[in-house]
Residue frames relative to the residue before (quaternion, step in Angstrom):
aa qw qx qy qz dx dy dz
X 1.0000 0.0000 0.0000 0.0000 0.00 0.00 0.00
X 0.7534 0.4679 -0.2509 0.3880 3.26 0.63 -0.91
X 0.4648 0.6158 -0.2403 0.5891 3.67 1.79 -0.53
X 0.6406 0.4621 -0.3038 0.5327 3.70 0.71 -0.70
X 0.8615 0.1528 -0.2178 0.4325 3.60 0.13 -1.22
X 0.2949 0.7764 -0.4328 0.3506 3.42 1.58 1.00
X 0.6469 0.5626 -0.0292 0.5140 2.77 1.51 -1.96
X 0.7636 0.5054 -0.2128 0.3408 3.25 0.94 -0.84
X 0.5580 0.3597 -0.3589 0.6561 3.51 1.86 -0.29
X 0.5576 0.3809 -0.6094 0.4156 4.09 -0.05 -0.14
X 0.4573 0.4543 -0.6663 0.3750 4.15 0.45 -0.92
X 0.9341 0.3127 -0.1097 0.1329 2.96 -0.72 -2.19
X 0.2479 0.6932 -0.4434 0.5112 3.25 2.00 0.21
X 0.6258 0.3257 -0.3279 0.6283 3.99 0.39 -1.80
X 0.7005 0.4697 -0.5198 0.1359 3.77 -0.90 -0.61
X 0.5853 0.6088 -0.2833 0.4544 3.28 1.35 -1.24
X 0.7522 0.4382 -0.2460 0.4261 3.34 0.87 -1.38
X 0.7996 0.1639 -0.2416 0.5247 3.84 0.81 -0.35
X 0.4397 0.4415 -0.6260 0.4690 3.00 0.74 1.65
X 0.5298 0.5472 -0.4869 0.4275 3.81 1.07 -0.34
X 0.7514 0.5473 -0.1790 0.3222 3.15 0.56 -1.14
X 0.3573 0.6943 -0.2129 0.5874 3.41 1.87 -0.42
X 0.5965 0.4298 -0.2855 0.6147 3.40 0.49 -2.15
X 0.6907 0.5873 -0.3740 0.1950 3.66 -0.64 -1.46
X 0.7573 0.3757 -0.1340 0.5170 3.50 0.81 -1.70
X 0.4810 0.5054 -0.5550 0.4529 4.09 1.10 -0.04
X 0.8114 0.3736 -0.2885 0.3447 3.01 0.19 -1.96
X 0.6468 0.4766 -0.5182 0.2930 3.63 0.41 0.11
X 0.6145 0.5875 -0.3666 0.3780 3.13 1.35 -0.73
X 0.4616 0.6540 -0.3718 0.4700 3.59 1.73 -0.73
X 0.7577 0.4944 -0.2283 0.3597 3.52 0.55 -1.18
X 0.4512 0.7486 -0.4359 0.2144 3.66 1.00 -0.80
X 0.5798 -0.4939 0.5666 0.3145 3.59 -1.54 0.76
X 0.2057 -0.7633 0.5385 0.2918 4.06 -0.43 0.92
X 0.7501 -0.5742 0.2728 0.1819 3.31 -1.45 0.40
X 0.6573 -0.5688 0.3316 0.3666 3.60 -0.54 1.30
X 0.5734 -0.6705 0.4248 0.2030 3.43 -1.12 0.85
X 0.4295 -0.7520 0.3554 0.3518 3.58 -0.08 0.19
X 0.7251 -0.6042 0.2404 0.2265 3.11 -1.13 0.93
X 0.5896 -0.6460 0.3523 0.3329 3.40 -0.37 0.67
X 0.1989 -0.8112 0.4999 0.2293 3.64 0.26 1.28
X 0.7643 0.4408 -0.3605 0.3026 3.88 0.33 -0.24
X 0.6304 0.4501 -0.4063 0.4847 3.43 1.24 0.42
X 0.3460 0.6045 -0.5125 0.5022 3.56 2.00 0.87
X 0.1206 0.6922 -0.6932 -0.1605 3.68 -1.23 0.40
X 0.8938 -0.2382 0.2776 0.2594 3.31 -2.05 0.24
X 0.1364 0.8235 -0.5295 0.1514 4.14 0.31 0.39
X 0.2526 0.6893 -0.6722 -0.0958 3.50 -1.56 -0.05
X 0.1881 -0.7711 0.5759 -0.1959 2.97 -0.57 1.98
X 0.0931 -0.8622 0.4980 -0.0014 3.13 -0.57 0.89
X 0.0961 -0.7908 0.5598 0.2280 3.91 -0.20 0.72
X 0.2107 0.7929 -0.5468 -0.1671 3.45 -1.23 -0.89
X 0.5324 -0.7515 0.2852 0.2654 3.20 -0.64 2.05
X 0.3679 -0.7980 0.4211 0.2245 3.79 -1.19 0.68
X 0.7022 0.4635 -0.2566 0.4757 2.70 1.56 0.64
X 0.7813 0.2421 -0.2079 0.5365 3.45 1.73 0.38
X 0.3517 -0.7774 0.3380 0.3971 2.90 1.67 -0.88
X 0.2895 0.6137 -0.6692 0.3029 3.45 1.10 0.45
X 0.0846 -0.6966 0.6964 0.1505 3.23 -1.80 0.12
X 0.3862 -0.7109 0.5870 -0.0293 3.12 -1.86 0.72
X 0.0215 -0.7933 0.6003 0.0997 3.85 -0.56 0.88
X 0.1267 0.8070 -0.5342 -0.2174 3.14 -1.45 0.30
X 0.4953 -0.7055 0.4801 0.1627 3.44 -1.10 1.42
X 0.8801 -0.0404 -0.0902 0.4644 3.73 0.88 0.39
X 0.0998 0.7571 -0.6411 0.0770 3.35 -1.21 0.95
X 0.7598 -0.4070 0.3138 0.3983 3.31 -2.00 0.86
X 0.9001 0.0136 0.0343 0.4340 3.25 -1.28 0.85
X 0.5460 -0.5833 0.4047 0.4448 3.67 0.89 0.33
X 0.3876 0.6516 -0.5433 0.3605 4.08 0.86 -0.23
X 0.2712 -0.6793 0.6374 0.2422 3.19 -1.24 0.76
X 0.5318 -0.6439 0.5304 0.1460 3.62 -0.71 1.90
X 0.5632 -0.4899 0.4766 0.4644 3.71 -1.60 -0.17
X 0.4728 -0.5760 0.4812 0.4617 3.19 -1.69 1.05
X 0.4700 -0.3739 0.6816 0.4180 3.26 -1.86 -0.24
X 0.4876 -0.5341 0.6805 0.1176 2.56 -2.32 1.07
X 0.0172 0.6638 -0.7455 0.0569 3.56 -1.53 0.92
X 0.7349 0.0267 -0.1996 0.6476 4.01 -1.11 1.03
X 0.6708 -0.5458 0.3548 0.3553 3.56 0.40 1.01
X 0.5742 0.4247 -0.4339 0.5492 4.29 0.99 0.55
X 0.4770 -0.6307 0.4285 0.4372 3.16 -1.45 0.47
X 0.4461 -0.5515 0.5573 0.4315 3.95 -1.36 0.09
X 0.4280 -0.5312 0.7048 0.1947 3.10 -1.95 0.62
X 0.6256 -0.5017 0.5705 0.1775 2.60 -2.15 1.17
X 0.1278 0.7627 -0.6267 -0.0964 3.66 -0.65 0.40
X 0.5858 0.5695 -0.3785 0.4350 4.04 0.93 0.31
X 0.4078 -0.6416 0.5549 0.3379 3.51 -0.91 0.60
X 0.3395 -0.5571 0.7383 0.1712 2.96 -1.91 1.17
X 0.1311 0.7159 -0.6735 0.1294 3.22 -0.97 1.53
């Protein structure tokens, strides 16, 4: 008997305790800073950049950037990628 209602406060002991903790990770999620506004599409123009990684060869296109400037490449195997398209 005493084993039984032993068992029975450590359960509801854990429930309380990973329900607080539950409670904890909503309300932060409740609290979060909301997400940046989106970029001004008209100060995007018309591009085709092309990257491709120097260390695997995955490649990457992009079809727009700010002011037509070619932006930093993105990194892929942890180097940046190389341009491999003319900037015309």
């Amino acid at each position: 008997m005493l084993w039984t209602t032993l068992r029975i406060v450590i359960a509801l002991g854990a429930a309380i305790v990973l329900y607080l903790i539950a409670a904890a990770f909503v309300r932060n999620f409740a609290q979060a800073e909301a997400p940046p506004d989106e970029p001004d599409v008209t100060t995007l123009e018309d591009v085709d950049y092309r990257y491709r990684c120097i260390v695997c060869g995955a490649q990457a296109v992009m079809y727009s950037a700010p002011e037509g400037d070619p932006p930093e490449p993105p990194r892929h195997c942890r180097e940046p990628m190389a341009l491999i398209a003319p900037i015309a």
